[in-house]
C-alpha positions in Angstrom: -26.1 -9.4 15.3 -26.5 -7.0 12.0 -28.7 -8.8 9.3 -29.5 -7.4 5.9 -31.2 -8.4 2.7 -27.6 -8.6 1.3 -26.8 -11.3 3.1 -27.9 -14.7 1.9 -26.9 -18.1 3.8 -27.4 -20.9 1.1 -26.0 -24.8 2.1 -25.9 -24.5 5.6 -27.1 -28.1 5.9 -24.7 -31.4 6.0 -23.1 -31.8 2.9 -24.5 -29.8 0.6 -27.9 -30.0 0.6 -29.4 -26.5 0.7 -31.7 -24.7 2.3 -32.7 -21.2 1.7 -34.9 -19.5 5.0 -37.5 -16.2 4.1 -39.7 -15.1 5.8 -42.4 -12.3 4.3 -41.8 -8.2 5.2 -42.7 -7.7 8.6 -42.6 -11.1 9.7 -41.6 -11.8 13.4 -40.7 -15.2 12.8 -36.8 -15.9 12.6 -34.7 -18.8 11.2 -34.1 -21.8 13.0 -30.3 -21.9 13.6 -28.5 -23.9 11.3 -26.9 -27.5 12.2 -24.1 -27.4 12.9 -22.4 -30.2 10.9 -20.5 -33.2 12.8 -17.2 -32.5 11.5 -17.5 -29.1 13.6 -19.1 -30.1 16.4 -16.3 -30.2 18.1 -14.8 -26.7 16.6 -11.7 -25.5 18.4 -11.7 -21.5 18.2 -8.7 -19.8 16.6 -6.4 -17.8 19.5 -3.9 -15.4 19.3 -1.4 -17.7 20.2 -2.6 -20.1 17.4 -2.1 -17.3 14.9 1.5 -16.6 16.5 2.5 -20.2 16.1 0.2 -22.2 13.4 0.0 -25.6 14.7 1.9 -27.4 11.8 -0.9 -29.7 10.3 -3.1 -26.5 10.4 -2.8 -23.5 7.9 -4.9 -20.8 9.6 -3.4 -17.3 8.1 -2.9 -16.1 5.0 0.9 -17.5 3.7 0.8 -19.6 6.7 1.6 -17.0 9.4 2.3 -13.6 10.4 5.4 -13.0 8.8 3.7 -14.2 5.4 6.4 -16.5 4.3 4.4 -19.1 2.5 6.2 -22.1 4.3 4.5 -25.1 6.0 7.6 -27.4 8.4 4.8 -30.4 7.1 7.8 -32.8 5.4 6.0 -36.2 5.1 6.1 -35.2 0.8 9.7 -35.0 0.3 12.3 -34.4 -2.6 12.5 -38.5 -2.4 8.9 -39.1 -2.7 7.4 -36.0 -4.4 7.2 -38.2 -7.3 4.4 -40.3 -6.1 2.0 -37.9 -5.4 -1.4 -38.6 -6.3 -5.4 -36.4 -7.0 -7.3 -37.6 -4.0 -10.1 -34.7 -4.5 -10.8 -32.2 -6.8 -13.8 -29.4 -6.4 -15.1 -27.0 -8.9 -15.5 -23.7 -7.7 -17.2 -20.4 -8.7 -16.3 -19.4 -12.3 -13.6 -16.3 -12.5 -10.4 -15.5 -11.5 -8.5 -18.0 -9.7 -5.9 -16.0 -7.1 -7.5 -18.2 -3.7 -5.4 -19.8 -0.7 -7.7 -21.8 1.6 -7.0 -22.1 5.1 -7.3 -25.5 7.1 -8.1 -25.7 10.9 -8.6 -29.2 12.3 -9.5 -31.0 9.3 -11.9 -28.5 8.2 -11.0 -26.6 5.3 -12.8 -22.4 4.4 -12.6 -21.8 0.8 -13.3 -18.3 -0.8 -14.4 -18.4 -4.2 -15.4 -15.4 -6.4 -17.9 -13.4 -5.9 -18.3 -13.6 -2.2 -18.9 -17.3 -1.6 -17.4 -19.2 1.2 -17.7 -22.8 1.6 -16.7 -25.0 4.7 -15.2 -28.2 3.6 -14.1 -31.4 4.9 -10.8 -31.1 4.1 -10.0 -35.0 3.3 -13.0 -35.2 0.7 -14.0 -31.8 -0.2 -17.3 -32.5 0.4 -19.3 -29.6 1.4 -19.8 -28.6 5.1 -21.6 -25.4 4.8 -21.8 -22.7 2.2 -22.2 -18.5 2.3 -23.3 -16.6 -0.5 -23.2 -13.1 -0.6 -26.3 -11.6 -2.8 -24.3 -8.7 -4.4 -25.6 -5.7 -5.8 -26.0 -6.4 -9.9 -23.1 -5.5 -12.2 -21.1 -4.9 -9.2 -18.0 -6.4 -10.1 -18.0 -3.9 -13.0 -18.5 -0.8 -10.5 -15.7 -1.1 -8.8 -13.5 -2.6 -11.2 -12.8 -5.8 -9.1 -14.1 -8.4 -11.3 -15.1 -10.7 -8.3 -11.3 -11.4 -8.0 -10.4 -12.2 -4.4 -7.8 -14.2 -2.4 -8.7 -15.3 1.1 -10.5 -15.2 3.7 -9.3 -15.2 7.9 -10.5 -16.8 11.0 -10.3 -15.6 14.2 -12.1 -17.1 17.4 -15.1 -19.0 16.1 -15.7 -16.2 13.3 -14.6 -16.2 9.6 -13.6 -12.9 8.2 -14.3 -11.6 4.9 -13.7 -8.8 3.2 -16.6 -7.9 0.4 -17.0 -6.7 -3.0 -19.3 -4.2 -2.2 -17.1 -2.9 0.6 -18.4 -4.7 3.8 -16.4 -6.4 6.6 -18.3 -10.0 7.2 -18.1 -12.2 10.4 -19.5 -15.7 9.4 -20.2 -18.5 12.7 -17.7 -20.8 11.2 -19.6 -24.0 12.4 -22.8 -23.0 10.5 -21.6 -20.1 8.4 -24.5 -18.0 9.4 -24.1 -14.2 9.6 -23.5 -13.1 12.9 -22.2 -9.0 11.6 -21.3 -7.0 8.9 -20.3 -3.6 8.8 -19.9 -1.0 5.5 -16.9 0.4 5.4 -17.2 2.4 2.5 -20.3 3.2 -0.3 -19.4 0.6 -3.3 -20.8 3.2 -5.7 -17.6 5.1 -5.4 -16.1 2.0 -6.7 -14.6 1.1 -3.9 -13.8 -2.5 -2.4 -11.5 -5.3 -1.4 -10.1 -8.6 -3.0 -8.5 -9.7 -0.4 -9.3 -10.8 4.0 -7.9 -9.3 7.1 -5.2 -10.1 9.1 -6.3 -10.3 12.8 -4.5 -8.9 15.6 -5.3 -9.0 18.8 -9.1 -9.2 18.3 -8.7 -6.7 15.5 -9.7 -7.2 12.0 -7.4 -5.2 9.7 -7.9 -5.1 6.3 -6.8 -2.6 3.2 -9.1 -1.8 0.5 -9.0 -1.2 -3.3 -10.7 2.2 -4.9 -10.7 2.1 -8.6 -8.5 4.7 -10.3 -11.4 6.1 -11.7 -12.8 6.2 -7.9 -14.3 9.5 -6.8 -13.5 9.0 -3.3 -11.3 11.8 -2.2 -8.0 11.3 0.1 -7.3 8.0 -1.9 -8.2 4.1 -0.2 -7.8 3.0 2.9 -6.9 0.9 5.9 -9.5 0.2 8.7 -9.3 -1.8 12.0 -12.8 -3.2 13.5 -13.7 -5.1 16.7 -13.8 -9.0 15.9 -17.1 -9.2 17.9 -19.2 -6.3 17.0 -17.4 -5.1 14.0 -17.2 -1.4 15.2 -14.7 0.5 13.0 -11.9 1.3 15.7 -9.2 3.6 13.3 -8.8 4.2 9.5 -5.8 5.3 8.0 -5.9 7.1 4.6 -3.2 6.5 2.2 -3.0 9.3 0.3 -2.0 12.3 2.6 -4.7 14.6 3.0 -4.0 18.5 3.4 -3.9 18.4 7.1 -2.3 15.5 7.9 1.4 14.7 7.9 2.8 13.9 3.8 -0.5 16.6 3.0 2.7 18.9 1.9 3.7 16.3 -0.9 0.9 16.0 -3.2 2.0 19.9 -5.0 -0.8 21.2 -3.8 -3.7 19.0 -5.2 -6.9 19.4 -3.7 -8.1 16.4 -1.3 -10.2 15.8 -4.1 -7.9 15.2 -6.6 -5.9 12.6 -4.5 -7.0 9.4 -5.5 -6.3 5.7 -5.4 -3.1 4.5 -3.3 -4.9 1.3 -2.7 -3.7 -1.4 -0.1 -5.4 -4.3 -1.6 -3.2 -7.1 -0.7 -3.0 -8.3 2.8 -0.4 -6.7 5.6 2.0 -9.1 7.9 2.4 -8.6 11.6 5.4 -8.5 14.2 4.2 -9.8 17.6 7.7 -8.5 19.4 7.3 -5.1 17.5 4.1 -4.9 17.7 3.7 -3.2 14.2 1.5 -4.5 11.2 3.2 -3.7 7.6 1.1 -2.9 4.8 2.3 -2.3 0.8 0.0 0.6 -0.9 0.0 1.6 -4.7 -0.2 4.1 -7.2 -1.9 7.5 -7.4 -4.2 8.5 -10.2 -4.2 9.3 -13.2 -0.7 8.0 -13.7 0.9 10.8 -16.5 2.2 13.7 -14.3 1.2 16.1 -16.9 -2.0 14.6 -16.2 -2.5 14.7 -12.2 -1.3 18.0 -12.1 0.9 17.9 -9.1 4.5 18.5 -10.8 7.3 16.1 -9.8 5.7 15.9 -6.1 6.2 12.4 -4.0 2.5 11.8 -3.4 3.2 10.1 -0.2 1.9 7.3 0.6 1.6 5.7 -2.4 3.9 2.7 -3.6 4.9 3.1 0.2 5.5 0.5 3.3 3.6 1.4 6.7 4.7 0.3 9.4 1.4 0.8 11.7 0.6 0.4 15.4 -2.2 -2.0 15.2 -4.2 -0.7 18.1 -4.5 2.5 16.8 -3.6 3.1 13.3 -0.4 5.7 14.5 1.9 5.3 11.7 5.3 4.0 13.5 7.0 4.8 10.0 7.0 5.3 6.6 9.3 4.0 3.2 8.7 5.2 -0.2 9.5 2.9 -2.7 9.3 4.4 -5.9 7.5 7.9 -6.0 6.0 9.9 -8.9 4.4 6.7 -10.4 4.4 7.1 -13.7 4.2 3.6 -15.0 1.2 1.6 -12.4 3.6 -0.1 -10.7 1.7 -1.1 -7.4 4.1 -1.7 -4.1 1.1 -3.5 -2.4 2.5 -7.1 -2.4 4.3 -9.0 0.7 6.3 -8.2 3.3 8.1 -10.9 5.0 9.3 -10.2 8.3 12.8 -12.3 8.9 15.3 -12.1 11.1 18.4 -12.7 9.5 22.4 -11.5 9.1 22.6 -8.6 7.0 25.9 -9.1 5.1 24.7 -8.0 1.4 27.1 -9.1 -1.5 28.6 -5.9 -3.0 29.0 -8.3 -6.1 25.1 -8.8 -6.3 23.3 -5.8 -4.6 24.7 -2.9 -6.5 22.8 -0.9 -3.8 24.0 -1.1 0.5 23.2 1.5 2.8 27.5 2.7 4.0 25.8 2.2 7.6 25.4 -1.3 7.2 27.8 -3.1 9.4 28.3 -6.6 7.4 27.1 -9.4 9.8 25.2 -7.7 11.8 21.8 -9.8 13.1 18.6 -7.6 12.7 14.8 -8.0 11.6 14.0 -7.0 8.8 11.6 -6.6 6.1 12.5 -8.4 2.6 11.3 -9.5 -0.3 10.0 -8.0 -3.6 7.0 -5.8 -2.5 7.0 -4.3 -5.9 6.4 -4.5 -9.7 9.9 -3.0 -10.2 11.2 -6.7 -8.5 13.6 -4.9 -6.7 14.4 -6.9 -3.5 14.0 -4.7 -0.9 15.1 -5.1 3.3 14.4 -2.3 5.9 15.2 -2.8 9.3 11.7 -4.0 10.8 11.7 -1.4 13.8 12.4 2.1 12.2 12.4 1.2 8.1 16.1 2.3 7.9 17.0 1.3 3.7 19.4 -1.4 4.2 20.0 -2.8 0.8 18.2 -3.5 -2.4 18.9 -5.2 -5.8 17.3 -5.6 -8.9 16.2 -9.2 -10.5 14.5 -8.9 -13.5 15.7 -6.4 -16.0 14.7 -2.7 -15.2 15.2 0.2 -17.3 13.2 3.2 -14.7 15.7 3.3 -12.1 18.7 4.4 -12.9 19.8 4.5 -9.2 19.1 4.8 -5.4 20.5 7.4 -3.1 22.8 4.6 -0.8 21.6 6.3 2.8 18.1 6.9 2.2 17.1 4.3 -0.8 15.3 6.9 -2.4 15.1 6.4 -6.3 16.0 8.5 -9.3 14.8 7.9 -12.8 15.1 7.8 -16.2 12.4 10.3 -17.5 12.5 8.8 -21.1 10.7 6.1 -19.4 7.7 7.6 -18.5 4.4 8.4 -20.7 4.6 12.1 -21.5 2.6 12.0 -25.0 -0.9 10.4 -26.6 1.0 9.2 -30.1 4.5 8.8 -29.2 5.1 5.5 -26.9 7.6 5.5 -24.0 9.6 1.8 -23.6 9.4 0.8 -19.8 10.3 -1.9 -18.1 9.1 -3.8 -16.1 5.7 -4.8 -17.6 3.0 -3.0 -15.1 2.0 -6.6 -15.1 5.5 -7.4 -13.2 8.2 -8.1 -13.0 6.5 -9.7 -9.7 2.7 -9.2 -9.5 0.4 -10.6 -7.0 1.3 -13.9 -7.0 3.1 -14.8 -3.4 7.0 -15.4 -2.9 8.1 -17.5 -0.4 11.1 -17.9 2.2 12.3 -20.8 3.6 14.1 -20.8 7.1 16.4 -24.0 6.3 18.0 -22.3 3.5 17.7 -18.8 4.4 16.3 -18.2 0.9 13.6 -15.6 -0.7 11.7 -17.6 -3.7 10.4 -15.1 -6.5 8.1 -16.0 -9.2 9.0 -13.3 -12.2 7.9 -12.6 -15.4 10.1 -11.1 -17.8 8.8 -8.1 -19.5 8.5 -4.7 -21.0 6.1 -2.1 -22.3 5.3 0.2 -24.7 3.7 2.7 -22.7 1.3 6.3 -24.2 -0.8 7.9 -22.5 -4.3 7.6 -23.4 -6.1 10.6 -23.2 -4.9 14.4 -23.5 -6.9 16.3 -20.3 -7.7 14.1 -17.6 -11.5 14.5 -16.0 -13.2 13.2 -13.4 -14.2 9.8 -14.2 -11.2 8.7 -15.7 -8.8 6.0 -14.4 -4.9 5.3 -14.7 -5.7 7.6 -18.6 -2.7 5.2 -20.1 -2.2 2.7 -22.9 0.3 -0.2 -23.1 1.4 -2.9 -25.3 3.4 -5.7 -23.7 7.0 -6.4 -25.0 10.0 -8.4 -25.0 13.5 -7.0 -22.9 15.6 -5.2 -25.2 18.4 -7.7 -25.2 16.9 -10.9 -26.2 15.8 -12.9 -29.6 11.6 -12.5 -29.0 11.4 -16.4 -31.1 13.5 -17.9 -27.9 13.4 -15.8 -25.2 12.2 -17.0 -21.8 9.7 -15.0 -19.9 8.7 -16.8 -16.6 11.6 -17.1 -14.1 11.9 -18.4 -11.2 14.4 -17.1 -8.7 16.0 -18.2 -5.3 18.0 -15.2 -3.2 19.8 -15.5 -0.1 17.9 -13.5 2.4 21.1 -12.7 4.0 23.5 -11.8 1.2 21.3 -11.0 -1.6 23.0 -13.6 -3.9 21.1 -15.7 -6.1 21.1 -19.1 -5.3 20.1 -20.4 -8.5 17.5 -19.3 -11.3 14.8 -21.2 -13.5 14.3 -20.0 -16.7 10.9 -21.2 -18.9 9.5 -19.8 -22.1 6.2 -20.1 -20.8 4.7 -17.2 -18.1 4.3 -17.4 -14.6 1.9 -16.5 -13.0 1.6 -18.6 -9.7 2.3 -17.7 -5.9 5.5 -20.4 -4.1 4.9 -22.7 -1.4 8.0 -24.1 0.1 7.8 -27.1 2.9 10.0 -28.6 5.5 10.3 -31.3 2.8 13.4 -29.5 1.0 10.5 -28.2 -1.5 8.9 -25.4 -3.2 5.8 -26.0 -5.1 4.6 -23.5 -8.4 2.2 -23.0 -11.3 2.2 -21.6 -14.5 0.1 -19.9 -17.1 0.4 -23.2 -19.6 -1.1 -25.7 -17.0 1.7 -27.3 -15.5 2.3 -27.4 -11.9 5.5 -28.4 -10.5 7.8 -29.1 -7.7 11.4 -28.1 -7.4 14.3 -28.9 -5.4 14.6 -25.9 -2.9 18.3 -26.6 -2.9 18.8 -26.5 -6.3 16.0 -25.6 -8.4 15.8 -28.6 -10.0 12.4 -29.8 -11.2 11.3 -33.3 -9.3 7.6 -33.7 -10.3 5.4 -32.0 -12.9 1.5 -32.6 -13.4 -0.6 -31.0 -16.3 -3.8 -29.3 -14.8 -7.3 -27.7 -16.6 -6.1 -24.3 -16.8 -3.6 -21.8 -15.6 -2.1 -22.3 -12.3 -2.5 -19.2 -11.2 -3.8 -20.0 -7.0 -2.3 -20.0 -4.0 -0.3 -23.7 -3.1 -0.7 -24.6 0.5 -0.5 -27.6 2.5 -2.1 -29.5 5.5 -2.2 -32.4 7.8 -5.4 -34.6 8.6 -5.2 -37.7 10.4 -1.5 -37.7 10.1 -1.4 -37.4 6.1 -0.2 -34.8 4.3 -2.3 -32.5 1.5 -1.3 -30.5 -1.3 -3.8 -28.1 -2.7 -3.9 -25.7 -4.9 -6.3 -23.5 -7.6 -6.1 -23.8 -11.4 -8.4 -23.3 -14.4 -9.7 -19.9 -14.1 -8.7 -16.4 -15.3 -5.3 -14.7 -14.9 -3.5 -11.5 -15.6 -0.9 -13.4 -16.4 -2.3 -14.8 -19.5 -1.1 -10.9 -20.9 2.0 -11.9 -20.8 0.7 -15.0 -23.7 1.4 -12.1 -26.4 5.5 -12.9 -26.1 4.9 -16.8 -26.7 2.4 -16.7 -29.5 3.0 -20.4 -29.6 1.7 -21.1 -26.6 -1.9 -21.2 -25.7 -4.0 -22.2 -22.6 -7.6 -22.9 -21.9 -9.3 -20.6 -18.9 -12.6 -20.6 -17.2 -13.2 -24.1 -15.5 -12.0 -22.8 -12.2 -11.1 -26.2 -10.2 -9.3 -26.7 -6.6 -7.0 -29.6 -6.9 -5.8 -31.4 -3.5 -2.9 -33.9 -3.8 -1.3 -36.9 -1.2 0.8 -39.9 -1.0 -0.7 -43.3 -1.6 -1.7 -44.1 1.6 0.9 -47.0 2.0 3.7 -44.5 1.3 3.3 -42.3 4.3 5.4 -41.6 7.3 4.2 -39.8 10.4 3.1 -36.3 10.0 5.6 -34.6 12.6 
């Protein structure tokens, strides 16, 4: 065990009383352990074949699994019955942004809140179990450029995982949540952290990392495996080539020095079969190429999938997604591993790899790992481009290269001058931004939540230095094409997995800004940045239940079974990004700040079995 003064363990008795042990400098004394309270008494540690197949009433991985769909097969809350659904707890959380998925296992519920807290809950009340409070280093939050915004945390065994703002790895005993190790994997003060957990593999903890743009860390961020029981670092990848490393040869000769940022900051998915975790990286910095120096160089691997061995770190493969970032367009979000037919739609994807045989059954990677919103698929074992296809409207691309995927722009787009504005779009908001998509196996279908958006975009200083960031300006804007009084911006967008058609679109004026849950319960479940959080028809689109919350809905919806009843929860009230996008609906407004977790049920008389 690794203790430090960092480290503070605050409510660790039942239900929320708390009790906070010191002893003086020198002391030999140690804490009593902490009780360990009766709703964990009978804790069940997390395996690898738990992780593999999530018991359904459980929800033990970030988006539910592996393969980071966002679906739950829980269908007790239905299309029929969706209408009846009811508050049965609410629970104020840290204040901050609001971007958290919880996790359920056995009744109990972990909950991360900003700033490093995690709370045990019972998961039918929300009353507290236990709490964790990290004691950060002052003004971090401005150091490294997180503001304390963070997602989720992982459990593995009979550890809880999290992933720090000051750049440690944290094992917590989740029946007391007592510290039982840490480990640095970086120094904090060269603004470098995480805002999002692991995903565990095979008693691995893998997790990316976030370095500010303004980051003096040379070879850009990171990603780092560690032992789940003594938290030894056992590989790190860098994700900016360095000089001697394979992809060194694409940065036009910068300096190691001068390759910075290329952070993985959102969380990777995992194939058991392939044995490869998948991981989404982002830009380089500064963003201007008259700026970074390097010419009209690919900077590999930013905006980039890696395809990793997760014993080792030995990069299986790489795919570039859009190189020569010009624009902050992060590739860093989901990767949904799906085996499907790949017969793409000539007639919807304007771009198919001539090697595609139509029909054909393979694994893929899909989704919309980008702000471009380009749906992307790769074949899962060797990144081969399959197909891709734009959703929201895009004016950089002007093409891919059909064998290889590979991009080419319009250079008009991109920021070449301190007075003179480029138009870009997507927003560098998104198109898609942090906020999850789903996929749901009954219907085969990808569901996107999309903003619709463009830019004015300058660059903001003339010679880069050293402690500069991205060094741009921007001023969001409406498409080209629309009336700005009318227009909608959030969308909402179902595409066949398999054909790349869309299967129907929602339309609002109103932004959106919250990740998709979809259930066995023909259902997906979203928020927006006006308060309201709805259900739709996954079949159709069509909206079957809408409630009004305290603030945008901007967390991650998940669901979960207890005593054979079905829960709904989900984050609302705090900040949001998305609330940019507020500038295109003037009329609109929205309160922020009173950052609440909301958990929803059935009346008790209008359940059915939990299957």
């Amino acid at each position: 065990m690794v203790t430090s003064p960092r480290a503070l363990l605050l409510g660790v008795t039942l239900l929320a009383s708390v009790s906070l042990l010191a002893f003086p400098a020198g002391a030999s004394a140690q804490p009593e352990p902490a009780p360990v309270p009766e709703l964990l008494d009978d804790f069940v540690p997390v395996t690898d074949a738990m992780l593999r197949e999530p018991a359904p009433e459980n929800w033990i991985g970030f988006r539910n699994g592996y393969a980071l769909w966002g679906y739950s097969p829980l269908d007790q809350i239905d299309a029929g019955n969706v209408g009846e659904l009811r508050l049965v707890w609410s629970r104020a959380m840290q204040e901050g942004y609001q971007e958290v998925e919880p996790i359920v296992h056995n009744g109990v519920m972990f909950l991360a809140n900003v700033e490093d807290i995690v709370q045990a809950l019972d998961a039918t009340t929300g009353d507290l179990l236990w709490q964790y409070r990290r004691n950060l280093p002052e003004n971090i939050a401005n150091v490294t450029g997180t503001r304390y915004r963070y997602r989720n945390v992982s459990i593995y065994g009979d550890k809880i995982f999290l992933a720090t703002n000051d750049a440690y790895i944290v094992a917590l005993d989740a029946r007391t949540g007592e510290l039982v190790w840490e480990t640095e994997r970086a120094d904090y003060r060269e603004r470098v952290a995480q805002t999002a957990g692991p995903t565990i593999v095979n008693g691995k903890v893998i997790n990316g990392s976030r370095c500010n743009p303004s980051s003096p860390r040379p070879g850009g961020c990171f990603i780092t495996a560690h032992d789940v029981d003594s938290g030894e670092e056992l590989w790190r990848v860098n994700t900016a080539a360095t000089p001697d490393q394979f992809g060194g040869d694409t940065w036009g000769g910068l300096p190691r020095a001068a390759r910075r940022h290329a952070s993985a900051w959102m969380v990777g998915s995992y194939d058991p079969d392939l044995h490869l975790v998948y991981w989404g990286t982002g830009p380089p910095a500064p963003l201007p190429e008259s700026l970074r120096g390097a010419g009209k160089a690919d900077l590999l691997f930013t905006n980039s999938t890696l395809a990793l061995d997760p014993d080792t770190g030995e990069m299986a493969w790489y795919f570039q997604h859009l190189p020569r970032d010009n624009w902050d367009l992060d590739h860093v979000y989901e990767r949904m591993i799906v085996e499907t037919e790949v017969s793409p739609n000539p007639a919807s994807v304007p771009w198919i790899n001539p090697a595609v045989t139509p029909g054909e059954r393979r694994k893929v990677i899909t989704g919309i790992p980008g702000k471009t919103s380009l749906i992307w698929t790769l074949d899962a074992a060797t990144g081969e481009f399959l197909w891709a296809r734009p959703t929201v409207y895009q004016n950089i691309m002007t093409g891919l290269d059909l064998a290889t995927g590979r991009p080419s722009f319009d250079e008009s787009t991109a920021p070449v001058s301190v007075r003179d504005p480029a138009f870009a779009c997507p927003h560098l908001l998104g198109g898609k931004n942090q906020p999850s998509g789903a996929y749901r196996p009954d219907t085969g279908a990808l569901y996107m939540p999309l903003n619709n958006a463009c830019m004015d975009i300058a660059m903001s200083v003339e010679v880069a230095g050293p402690s500069d960031g991205y060094d741009v300006r921007v001023q969001v804007r409406h498409r080209p094409d629309v009336d700005p009084d009318t227009a909608p911006v959030g969308r909402l967008e179902a595409v066949s997995a398999s054909t790349g058609d869309t299967l129907w679109l929602y339309e609002q004026r109103a932004p959106i800004y919250g990740s998709v849950l979809a259930t066995g319960g023909n259902l997906l479940f979203s928020g927006d940045v006006v308060r309201r959080f709805r259900a739709f028809d996954a079949e159709t689109g069509e909206v079957l239940w809408q409630t009004i919350l305290n603030g945008p809905v901007s967390g991650r919806p998940m669901t979960f079974g207890v005593g054979g009843r079905q829960y709904l929860a989900v984050g609302s009230g705090g900040l949001t990004q998305g609330t940019g996008f507020l500038q295109l609906t003037p009329e609109l407004t929205t309160p922020s700040g009173s950052n609440t977790l909301f958990v929803f049920a059935l009346p008790e008389q209008a359940q059915e079995s939990t299957p």
